[in-house]
N, C-alpha and C positions, 0 to 999 in steps of 0.2 A: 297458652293464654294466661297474662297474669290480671287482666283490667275486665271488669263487668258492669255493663251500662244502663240503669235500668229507666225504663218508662214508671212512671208510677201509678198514674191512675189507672185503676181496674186491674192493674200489676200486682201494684202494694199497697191502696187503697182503693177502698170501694166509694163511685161515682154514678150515682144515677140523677136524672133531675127527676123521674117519675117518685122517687120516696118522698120529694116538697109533694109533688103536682095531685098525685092520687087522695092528699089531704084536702087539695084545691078544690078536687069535682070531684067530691063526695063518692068516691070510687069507682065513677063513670070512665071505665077503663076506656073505652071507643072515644069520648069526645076529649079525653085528655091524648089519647095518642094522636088523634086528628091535631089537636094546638100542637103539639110537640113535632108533628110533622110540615106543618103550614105558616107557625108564626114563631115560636120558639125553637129555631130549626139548629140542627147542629151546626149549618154553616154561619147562622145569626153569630152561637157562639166562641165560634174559630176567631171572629173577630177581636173578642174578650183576651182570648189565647195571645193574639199578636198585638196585644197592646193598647188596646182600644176601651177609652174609660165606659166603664157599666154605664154612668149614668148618661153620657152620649148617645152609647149602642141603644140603651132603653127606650129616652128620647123618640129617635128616629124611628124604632121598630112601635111606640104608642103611637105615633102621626100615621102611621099607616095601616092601623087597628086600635082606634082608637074605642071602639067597645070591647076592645081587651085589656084595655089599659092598667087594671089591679092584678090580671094574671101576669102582664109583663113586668112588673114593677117588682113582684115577689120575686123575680129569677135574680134580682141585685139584692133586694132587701130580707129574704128569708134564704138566701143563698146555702150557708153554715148544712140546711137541711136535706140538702140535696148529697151532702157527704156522708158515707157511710163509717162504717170502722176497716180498722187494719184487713187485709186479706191472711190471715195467720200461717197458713201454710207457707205462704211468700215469705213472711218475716222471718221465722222460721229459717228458710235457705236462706235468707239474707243473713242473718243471724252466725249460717254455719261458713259463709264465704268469708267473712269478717273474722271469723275464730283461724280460717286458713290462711288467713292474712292476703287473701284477694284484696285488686284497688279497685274500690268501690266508687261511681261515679253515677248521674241520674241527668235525664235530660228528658224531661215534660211540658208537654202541651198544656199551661195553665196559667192564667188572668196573675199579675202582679198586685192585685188589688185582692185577692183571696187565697191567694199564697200564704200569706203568713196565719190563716188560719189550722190550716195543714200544720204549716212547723211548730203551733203555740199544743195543737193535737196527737203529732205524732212524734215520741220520743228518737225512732230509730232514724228519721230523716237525719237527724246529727251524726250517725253512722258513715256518709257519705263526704268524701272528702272535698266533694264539688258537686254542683245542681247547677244547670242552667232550665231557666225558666222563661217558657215562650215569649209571656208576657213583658219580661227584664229585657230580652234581648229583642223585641218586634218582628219576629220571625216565628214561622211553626212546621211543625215536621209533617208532610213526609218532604219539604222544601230540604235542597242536598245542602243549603248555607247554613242552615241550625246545626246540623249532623257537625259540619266542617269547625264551624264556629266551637263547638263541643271539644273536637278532637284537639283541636289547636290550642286552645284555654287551656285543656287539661295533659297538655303535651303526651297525648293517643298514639299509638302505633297501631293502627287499623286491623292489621292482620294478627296482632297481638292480643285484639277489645272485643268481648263476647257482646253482642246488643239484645234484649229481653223486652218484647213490648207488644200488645197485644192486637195493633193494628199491623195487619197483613201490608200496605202502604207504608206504613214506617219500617218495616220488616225489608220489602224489596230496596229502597234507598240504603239503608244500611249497605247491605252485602253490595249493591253497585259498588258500594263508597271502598269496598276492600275486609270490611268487619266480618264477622260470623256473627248469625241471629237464628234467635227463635224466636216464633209468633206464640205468645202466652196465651194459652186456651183457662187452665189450672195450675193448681200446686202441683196437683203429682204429674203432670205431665211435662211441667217445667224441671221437678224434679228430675225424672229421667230422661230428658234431656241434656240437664248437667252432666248427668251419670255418665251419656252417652261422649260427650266432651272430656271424661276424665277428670272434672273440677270437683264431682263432691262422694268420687265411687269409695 
């Protein structure tokens, strides 16, 4: 294996929306997991991912909670807060794949419209010879055209491309597709994993 693919949120950056939310309801851990379950639901935001402008998806999802309307408004407008920092240990191995002259490549599920906040935040994205971004292309993984789209763009030999990503669903599409993956729990377990591959023993 010379090529390594990585996911990056909760990968190689930290992504929660509860770091905005928990400021929102006053630490009312239950009735903000209840909104995050009901009305700001991950599949709300998958749409963001595939292309879909914030203030649209906003829109539609206030018309139909409309007494939630400043909680939905924040997930566009105080977005930036919902990001964490680097996951360091991840950098880290990224860091040491880069020193081995691995081809580093990235393919994430993330809105085109808060993308470039990531790259204005995180230095080592520049690292990556190529990013395909859900949002750029209208498509989201665990769908097999993102993956293909990836491999093609970045002329992939499947059985040659290591995949690292933390969704078990993005994880089985891969290996269909021909790749080798690992489902990212942590650093050190990503770690030895590498190890276990011979990429960073």
């Amino acid at each position: 294996m010379h090529t390594i693919l990585f996911d990056l949120g909760n990968v190689l950056i930290e992504w929660d929306p509860r770091r905005l939310y928990r400021k929102l309801f006053d630490g009312d851990e239950a009735s903000m997991e209840h909104f995050l379950a009901t009305v700001c639901t991950p599949e709300w935001n998958l749409q963001m991912d595939a292309g879909k402008p914030f203030a649209e998806a906003v829109a539609e999802l206030q018309a139909l909670h409309p007494d939630r309307a400043e909680l939905i408004a924040a997930w566009h407008l105080r977005w930036s807060e919902t990001l964490g920092g680097a996951i360091e240990g991840s950098v880290e191995i990224l860091a040491a794949l880069r020193a081995r002259g691995y081809r580093l490549y990235a393919l994430t599920n993330w809105s085109a419209e808060t993308f470039p906040v990531a790259r204005e935040r995180f230095e080592f994205l520049t690292w990556f010879e190529g990013i395909v971004v859900s949002g750029e292309v209208r498509m989201t993984k665990p769908d097999p055209d993102i993956f293909a789209l990836a491999l093609a763009r970045f002329e992939l030999t499947p059985s040659s491309t290591l995949f690292i990503d933390d969704s078990s669903a993005n994880v089985a599409t891969a290996r269909r597709l021909g790749m080798h993956a690992v489902q990212f729990k942590d650093s050190s377990q990503l770690q030895a994993a590498l190890n276990g591959f011979g990429l960073l023993d």
